[in-house]
N, C-alpha and C positions, 0 to 999 in steps of 0.2 A: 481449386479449393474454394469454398462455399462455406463452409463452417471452421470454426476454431473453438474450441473445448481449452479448458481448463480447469486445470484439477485442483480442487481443495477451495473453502470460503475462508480461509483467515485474511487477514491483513494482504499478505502478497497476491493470492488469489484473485482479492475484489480489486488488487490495484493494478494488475496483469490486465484482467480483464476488461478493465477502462482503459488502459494503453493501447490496446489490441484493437478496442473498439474507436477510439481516436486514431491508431492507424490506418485501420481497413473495415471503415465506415460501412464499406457494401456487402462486408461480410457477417455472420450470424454467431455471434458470441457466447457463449453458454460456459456455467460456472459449474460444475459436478462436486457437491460436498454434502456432510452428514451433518444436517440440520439438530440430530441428539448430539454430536459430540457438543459440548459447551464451549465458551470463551475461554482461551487458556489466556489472564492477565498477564504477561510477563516483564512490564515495563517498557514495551518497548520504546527502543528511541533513535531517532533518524541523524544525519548528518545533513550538513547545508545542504547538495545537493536536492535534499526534496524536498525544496520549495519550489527551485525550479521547475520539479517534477510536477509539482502539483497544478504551478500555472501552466504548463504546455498541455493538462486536461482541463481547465479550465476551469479548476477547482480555488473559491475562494478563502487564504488559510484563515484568515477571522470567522467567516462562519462555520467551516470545517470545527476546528479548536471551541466554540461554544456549543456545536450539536453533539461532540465527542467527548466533554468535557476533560479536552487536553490541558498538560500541561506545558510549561515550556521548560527546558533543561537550560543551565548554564556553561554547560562544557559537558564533554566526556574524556574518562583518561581510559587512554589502553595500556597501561601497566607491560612492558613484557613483550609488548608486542611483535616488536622485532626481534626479541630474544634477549634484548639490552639490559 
């Protein structure tokens, strides 16, 4: 295998696609998306875990959060989540 494709540009897409390319350096990574669909804003918001994630790409989160112009959350509740 030579190449790795990945489909769609949102959020998960371009972060697939940095992971992919942090694993398998020798390999050719390509993004496949629709440049007119627009940003769907939806809030998103992460758990601890992707901080982690972002230092094992080498991603630094203070200037990530001022080019992005992140914010930071205080908590999140999952209401229900277990059914409770």
């Amino acid at each position: 295998m030579k190449n790795i494709v990945v489909l769609g540009g949102g959020t998960a897409g371009w972060l697939t696609a940095l992971f992919f390319n942090k694993l398998f350096p020798e390999k050719n990574v390509t993004i496949v998306y629709n440049d007119k669909i627009g940003i769907v804003g939806v809030g998103e918001a992460t758990t601890p875990p992707f901080v982690n994630f972002m230092d094992c790409l080498g991603i630094n989160l203070n200037e990530m959060f001022r080019e992005v112009g992140a914010t930071i959350k205080n908590g999140i509740s999952f209401e229900n989540w277990n059914g409770d």
